[in-house]
C-alpha positions as CSV (number, residue, x, y, z in Angstrom):
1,X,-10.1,5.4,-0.5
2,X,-10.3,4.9,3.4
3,X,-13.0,2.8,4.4
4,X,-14.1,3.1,8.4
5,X,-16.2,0.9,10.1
6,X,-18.3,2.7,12.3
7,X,-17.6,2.3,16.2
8,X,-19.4,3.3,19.4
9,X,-16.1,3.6,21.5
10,X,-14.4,7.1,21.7
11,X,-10.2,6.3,20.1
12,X,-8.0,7.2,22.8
13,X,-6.6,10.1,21.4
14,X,-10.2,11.4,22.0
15,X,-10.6,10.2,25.6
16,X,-6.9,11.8,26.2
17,X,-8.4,15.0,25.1
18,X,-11.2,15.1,26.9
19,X,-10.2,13.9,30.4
20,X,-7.3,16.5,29.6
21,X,-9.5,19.4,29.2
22,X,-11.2,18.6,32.8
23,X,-8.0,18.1,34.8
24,X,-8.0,14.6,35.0
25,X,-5.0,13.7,33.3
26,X,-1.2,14.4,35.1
27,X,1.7,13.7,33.4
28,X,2.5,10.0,32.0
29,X,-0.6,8.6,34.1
30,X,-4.2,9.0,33.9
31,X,-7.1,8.5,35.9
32,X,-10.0,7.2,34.3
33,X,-14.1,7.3,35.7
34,X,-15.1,3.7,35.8
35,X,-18.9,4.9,35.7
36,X,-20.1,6.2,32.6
37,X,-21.7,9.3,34.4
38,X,-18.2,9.9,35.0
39,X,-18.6,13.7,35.6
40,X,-21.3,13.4,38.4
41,X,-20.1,10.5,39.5
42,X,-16.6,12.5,39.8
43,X,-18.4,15.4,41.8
44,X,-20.1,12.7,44.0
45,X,-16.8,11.3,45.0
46,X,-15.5,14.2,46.2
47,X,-19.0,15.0,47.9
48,X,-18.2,11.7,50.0
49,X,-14.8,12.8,50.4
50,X,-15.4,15.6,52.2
51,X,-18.3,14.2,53.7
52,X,-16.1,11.2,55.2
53,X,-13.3,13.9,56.4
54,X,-15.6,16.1,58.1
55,X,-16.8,12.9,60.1
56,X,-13.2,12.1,61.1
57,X,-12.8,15.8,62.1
58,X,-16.1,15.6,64.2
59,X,-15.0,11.9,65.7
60,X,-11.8,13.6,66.8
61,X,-13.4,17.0,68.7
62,X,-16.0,14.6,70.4
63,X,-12.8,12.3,71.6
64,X,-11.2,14.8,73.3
65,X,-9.1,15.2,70.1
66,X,-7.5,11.8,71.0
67,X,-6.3,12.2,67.5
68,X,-3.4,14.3,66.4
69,X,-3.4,16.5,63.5
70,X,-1.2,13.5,62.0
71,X,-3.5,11.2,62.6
72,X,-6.7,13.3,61.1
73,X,-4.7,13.9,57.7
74,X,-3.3,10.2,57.5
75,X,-7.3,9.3,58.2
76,X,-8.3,11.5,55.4
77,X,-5.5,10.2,52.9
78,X,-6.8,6.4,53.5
79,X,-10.3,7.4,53.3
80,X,-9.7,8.9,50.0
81,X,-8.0,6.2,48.8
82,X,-10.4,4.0,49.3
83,X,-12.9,6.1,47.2
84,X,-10.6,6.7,44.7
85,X,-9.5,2.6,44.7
86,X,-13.2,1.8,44.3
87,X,-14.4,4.5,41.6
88,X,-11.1,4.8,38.9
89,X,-8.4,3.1,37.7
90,X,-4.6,3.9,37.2
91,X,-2.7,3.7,34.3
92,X,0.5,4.4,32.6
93,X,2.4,5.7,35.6
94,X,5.8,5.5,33.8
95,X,5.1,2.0,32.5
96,X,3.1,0.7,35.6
97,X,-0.6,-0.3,34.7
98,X,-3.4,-1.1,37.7
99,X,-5.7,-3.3,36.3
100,X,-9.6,-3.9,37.5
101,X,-10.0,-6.7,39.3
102,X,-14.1,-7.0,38.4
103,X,-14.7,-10.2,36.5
104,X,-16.3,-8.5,34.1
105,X,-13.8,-6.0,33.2
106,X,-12.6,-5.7,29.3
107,X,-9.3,-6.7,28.5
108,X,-6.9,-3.8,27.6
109,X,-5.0,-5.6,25.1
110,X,-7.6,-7.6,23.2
111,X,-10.0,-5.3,21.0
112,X,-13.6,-5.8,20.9
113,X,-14.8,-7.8,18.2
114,X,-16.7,-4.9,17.4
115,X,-13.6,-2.6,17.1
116,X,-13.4,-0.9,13.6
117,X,-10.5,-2.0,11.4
118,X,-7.4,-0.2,11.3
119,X,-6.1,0.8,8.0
120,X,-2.5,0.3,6.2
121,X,-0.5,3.1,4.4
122,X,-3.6,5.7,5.5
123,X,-5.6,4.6,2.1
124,X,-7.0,1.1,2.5
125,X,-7.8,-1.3,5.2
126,X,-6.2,-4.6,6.1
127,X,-8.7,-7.9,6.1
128,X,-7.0,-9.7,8.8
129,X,-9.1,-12.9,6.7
130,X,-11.1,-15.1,9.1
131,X,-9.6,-18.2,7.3
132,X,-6.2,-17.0,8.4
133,X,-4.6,-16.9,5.5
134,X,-0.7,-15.5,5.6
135,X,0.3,-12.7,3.5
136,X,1.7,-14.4,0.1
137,X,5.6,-14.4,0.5
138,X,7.3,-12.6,-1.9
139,X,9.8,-10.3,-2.1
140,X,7.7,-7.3,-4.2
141,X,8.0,-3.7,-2.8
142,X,5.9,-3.9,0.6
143,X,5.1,-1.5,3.7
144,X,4.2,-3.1,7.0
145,X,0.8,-3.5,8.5
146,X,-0.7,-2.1,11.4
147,X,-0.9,-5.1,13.9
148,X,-4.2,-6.1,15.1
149,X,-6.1,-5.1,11.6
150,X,-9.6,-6.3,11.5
151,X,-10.7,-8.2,9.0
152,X,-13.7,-6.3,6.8
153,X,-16.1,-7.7,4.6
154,X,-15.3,-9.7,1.9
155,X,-12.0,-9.9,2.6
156,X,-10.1,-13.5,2.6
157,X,-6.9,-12.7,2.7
158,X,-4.2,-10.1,3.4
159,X,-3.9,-8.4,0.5
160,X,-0.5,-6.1,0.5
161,X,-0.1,-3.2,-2.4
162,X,0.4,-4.2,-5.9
163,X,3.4,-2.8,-7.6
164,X,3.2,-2.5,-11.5
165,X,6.2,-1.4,-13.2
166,X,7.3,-1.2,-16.7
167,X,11.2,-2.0,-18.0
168,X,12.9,-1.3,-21.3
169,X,14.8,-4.3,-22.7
170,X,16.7,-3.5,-25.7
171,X,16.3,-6.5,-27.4
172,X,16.2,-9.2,-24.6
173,X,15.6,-12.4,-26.6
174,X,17.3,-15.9,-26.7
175,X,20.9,-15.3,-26.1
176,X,19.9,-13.1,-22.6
177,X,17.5,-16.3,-21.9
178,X,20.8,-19.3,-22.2
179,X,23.0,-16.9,-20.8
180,X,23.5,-17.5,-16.8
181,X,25.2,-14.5,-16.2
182,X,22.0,-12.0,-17.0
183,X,18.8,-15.0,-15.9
184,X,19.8,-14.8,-12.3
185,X,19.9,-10.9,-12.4
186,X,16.9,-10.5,-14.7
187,X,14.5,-12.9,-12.4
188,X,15.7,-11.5,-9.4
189,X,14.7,-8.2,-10.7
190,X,11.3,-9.2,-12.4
191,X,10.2,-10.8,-8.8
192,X,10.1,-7.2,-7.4
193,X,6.8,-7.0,-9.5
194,X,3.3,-8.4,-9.8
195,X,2.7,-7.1,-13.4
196,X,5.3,-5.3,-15.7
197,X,5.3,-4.1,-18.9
198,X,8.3,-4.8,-20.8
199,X,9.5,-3.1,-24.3
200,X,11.7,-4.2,-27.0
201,X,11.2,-7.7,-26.1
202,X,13.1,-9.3,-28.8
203,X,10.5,-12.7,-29.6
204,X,12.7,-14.4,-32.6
205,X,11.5,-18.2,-31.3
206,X,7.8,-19.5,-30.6
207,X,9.0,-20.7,-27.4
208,X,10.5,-18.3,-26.4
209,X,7.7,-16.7,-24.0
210,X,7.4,-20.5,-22.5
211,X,11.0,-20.5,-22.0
212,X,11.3,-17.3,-20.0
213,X,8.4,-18.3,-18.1
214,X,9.5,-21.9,-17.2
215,X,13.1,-20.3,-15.7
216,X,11.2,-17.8,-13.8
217,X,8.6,-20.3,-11.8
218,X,11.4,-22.4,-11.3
219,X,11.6,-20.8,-7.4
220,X,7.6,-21.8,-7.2
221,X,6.4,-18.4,-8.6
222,X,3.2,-18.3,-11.1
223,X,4.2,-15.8,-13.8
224,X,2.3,-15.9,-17.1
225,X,2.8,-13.6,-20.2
226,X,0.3,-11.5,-22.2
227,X,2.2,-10.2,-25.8
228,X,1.3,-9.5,-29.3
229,X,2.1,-13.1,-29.9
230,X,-1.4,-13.8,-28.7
231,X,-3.2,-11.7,-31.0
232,X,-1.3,-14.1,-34.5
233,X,0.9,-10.5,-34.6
234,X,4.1,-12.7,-35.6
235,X,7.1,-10.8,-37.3
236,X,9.0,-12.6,-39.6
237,X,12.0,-10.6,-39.1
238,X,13.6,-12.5,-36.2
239,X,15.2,-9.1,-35.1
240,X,11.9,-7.6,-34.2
241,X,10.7,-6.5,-31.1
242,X,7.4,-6.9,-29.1
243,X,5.8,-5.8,-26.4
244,X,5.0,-8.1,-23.4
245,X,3.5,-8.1,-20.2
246,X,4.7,-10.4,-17.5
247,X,2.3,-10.8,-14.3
248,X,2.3,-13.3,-11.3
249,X,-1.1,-14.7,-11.8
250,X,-1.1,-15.2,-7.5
251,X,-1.5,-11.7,-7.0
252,X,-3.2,-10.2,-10.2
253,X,-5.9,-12.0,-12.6
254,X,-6.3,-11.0,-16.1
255,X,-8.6,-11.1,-18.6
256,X,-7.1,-12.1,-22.1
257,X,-10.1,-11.5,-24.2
258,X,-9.8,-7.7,-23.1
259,X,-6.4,-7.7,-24.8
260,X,-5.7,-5.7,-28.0
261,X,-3.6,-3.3,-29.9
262,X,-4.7,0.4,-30.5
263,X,-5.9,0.8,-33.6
264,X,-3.7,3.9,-35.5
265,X,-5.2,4.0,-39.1
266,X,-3.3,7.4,-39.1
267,X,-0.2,5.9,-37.7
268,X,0.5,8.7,-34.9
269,X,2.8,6.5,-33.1
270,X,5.2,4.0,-35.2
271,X,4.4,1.2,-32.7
272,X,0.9,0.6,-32.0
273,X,0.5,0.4,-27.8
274,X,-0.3,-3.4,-26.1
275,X,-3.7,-2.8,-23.9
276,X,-4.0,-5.8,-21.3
277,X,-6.8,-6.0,-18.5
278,X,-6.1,-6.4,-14.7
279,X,-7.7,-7.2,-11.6
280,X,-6.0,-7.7,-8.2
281,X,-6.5,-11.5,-7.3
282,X,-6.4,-11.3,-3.6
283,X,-9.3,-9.3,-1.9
284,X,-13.0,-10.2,-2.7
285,X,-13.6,-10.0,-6.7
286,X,-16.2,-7.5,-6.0
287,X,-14.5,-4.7,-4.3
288,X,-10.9,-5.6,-6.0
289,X,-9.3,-3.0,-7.7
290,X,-9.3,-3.4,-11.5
291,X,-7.1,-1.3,-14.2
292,X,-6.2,-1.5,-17.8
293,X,-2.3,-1.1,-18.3
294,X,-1.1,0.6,-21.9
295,X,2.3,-0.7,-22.8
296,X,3.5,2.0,-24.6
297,X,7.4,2.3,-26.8
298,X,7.6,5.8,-28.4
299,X,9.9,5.9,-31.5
300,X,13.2,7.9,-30.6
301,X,13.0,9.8,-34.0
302,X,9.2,11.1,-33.3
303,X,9.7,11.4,-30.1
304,X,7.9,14.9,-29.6
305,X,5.6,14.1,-32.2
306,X,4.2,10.6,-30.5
307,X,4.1,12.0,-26.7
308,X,1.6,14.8,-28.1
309,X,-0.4,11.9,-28.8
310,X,-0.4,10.0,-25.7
311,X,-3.2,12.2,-23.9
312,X,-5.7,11.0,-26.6
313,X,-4.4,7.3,-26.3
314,X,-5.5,7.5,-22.7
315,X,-8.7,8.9,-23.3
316,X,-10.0,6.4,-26.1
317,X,-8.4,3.4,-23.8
318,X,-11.0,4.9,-21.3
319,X,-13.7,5.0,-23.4
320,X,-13.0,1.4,-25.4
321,X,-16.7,0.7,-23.8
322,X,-15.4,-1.8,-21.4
323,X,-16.5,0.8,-18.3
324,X,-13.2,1.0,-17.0
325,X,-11.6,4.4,-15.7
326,X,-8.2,3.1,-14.2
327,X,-5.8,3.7,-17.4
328,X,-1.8,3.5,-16.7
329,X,0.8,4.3,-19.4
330,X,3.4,2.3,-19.2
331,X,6.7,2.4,-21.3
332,X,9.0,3.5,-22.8
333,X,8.4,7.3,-23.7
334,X,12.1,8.9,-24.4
335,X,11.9,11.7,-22.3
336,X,11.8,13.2,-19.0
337,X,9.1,13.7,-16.1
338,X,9.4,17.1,-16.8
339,X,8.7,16.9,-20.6
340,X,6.0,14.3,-19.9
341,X,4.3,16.4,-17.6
342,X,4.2,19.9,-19.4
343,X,2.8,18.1,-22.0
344,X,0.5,16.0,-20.8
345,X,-1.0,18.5,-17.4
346,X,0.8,18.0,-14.4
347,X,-2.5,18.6,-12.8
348,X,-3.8,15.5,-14.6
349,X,-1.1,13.1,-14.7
350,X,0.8,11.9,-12.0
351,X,4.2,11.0,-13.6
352,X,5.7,8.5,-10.9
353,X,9.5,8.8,-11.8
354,X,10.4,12.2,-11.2
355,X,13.8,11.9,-9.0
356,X,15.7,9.0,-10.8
357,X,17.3,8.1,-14.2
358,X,16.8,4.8,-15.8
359,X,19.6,3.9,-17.7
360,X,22.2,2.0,-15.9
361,X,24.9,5.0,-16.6
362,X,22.5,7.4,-14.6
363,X,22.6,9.9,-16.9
364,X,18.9,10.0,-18.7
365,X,15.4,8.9,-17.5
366,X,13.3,7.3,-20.3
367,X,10.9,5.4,-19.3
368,X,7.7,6.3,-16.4
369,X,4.8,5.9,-15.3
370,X,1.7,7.9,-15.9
371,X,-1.5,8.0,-13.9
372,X,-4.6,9.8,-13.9
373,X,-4.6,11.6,-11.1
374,X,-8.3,12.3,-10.5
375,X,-9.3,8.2,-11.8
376,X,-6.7,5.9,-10.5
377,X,-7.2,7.3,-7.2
378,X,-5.9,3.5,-5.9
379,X,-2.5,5.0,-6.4
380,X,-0.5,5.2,-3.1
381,X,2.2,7.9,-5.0
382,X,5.1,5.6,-4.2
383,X,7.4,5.2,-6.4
384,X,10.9,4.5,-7.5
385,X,13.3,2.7,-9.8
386,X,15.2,-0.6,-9.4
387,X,19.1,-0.2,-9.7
388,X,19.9,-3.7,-10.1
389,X,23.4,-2.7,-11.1
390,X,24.0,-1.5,-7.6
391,X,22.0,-3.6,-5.9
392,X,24.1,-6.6,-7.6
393,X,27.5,-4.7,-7.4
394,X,27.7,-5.3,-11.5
395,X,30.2,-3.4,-13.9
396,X,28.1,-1.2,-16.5
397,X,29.2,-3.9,-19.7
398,X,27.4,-6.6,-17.2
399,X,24.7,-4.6,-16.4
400,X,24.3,-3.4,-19.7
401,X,23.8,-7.6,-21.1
402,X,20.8,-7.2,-18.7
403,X,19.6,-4.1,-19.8
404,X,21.0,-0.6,-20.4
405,X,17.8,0.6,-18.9
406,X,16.5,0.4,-15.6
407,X,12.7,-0.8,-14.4
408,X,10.0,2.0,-13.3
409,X,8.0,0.9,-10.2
410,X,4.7,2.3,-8.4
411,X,2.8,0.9,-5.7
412,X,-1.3,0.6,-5.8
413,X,-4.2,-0.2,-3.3
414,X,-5.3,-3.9,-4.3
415,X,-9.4,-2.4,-3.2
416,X,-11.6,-0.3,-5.8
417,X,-10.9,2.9,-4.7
């Protein structure tokens, strides 16, 4: 949502337009009233013009037209001049720019502090942060700001968009964790995000989740990990697989007594979805943006039969009785955009994948993205996936020891839209 700070001063677009409409503008440079009755003041000016000419003209007949004709048009040039020196200033005559030279005069450069804030990406605006705090450094998925944003209240630092993804890990567990041909890949990878929802996360050791989160803060990042493991949902089948969300707790803060598993007493989708609670950490608590994030892994065999379902899951997420409208499905859901999104209402659902596959042979896309479309109206429709194997220059077998699939990104407004 764009928020605008109101402003007495006309943009200069507007003041373009206007001085355009009257004449007053010629090519690169223009020539701007410095009184604010510039229109009367304009027809004064030439009043005195004139005025000041026809007194040169009579000087010159009572002289015995001493003067030439020369001399009577170069008197006339200086005496407009000096009206038009004293009443406007020039600028952007192909790059050259007159300034006043009052005292008092504003400077062109330096914005009032009154000025309204400028926004970023056309959807929310930039808190410059009177405490002067940097943008965190990191290496997510980031467009660049429109210099000389305003801070606006509230506001401490510069908050850039959030990107929430989701990635498919086909049984990542131990072995991927020891082995330092796929942990420099996978981090690198899993820094592109500030929370992601992972599938088929294969938890056969209680340290495990430590472990994966010790070598990925070894660089000085702060990820932590919500799972089933925090609910006591232990498998004792080593080979099992759990869903996990992994989150850099610099740039999003959650709530772990919001999360739970969907209860399914009719057992409409084999793995019951992961429901985790978010808010963005960076701008003021009260206007950040907040959003619950379904991790979702539809069962290959009931594929069709679970997606029918996944409408519904939204809507009881939404009305769990926690207030909160932002609902993303996240996972891995075994079919297409265009599956997805005949099923579940194109006008609805935003599916953010729609151009890219996301296995590593580039032949099928499996896992997405889906947003509300009239709700999570924080979404800046950017998104994409991560080719790691290209960005890496990796063979498919090495890729594949990563992950056969790849990870779904989309970018969101960290402000309560």
């Amino acid at each position: 949502m764009i928020r605008h700070v109101g402003s007495d001063r006309l943009s200069r677009a507007d003041e373009s337009a206007r001085k355009s409409a009257l004449g007053l503008q010629f090519g690169d440079g223009e020539c701007r009233p410095k009184s604010t009755g510039w229109i009367f003041s304009s027809l004064s000016w030439i009043d005195q013009t004139l005025a000041h000419v026809c007194l040169v003209l009579s000087m010159s007949i009572r002289l015995g037209q001493l003067l030439s004709w020369r001399g009577v048009a170069l008197a006339a040039l200086l005496t407009g001049g000096y009206q038009l020196h004293q009443r406007f200033e020039l600028d952007g005559l192909s790059g050259l720019a007159v300034k006043p030279r009052a005292a008092d005069a504003p400077d062109p450069v330096t914005p009032d502090e009154s000025e309204a804030s400028t926004w970023f990406a056309g959807l929310y605006p930039l808190g410059s942060g009177e405490k002067g705090g940097d943008r965190v450094k990191s290496d997510s998925v980031e467009a660049t700001p429109v210099s000389g944003s305003r801070s606006v209240v509230g506001a401490s630092v510069n908050p850039r968009n959030l990107v929430v993804g989701t990635w498919a890990l086909n049984g990542f567990g131990p072995e991927q964790l020891d082995d330092e041909t796929v942990m420099p890949i996978f981090a690198s990878v899993v820094r592109h995000f500030d929370v992601i929802a992972l599938q088929q996360v294969r938890v056969s050791q209680r340290d495990f989740l430590h472990r994966l989160v010790a070598r990925l803060n070894r660089d000085g990042r702060q990820y932590e990990t919500l799972s089933t493991n925090d609910l006591n949902v232990w498998r004792v089948d080593g080979a099992a697989e759990h869903l996990v969300f992994l989150y850099d707790t610099r740039r999003v803060v959650a709530d772990r007594t919001q999360l739970y598993r969907v209860a399914d007493p009719e057992k409409q989708l084999r793995d019951p979805p992961l429901v985790a609670w978010f808010r963005a950490a960076q701008p003021d608590p009260q206007l950040a943006w907040t959003f619950s994030l379904v991790n979702i892994r539809v069962d290959l065999s009931r594929a069709r039969q679970e997606i029918r379902h996944l409408g519904r899951l939204a809507e009881a997420v939404a009305g769990d009785g926690r207030g909160e409208d932002d609902v993303i499905l996240a996972g891995l859901f075994q079919a297409d955009h265009a599956y997805l999104g005949s099923v579940m209402g194109e006008r609805k659902y935003w599916i953010a994948n729609q151009a890219s596959a996301t296995d590593v042979d580039g032949r099928h896309q499996t896992s997405n993205l889906i947003i509300n479309r009239r709700h999570t109206t924080e979404s800046l429709m950017r998104s994409g996936v991560i080719d790691f194997l290209r960005v890496h220059n990796l063979s498919i077998e090495h890729a594949k020891r990563v992950s056969p699939y790849l990870p779904v990104y989309a970018e969101f407004s960290p402000w309560e839209g």
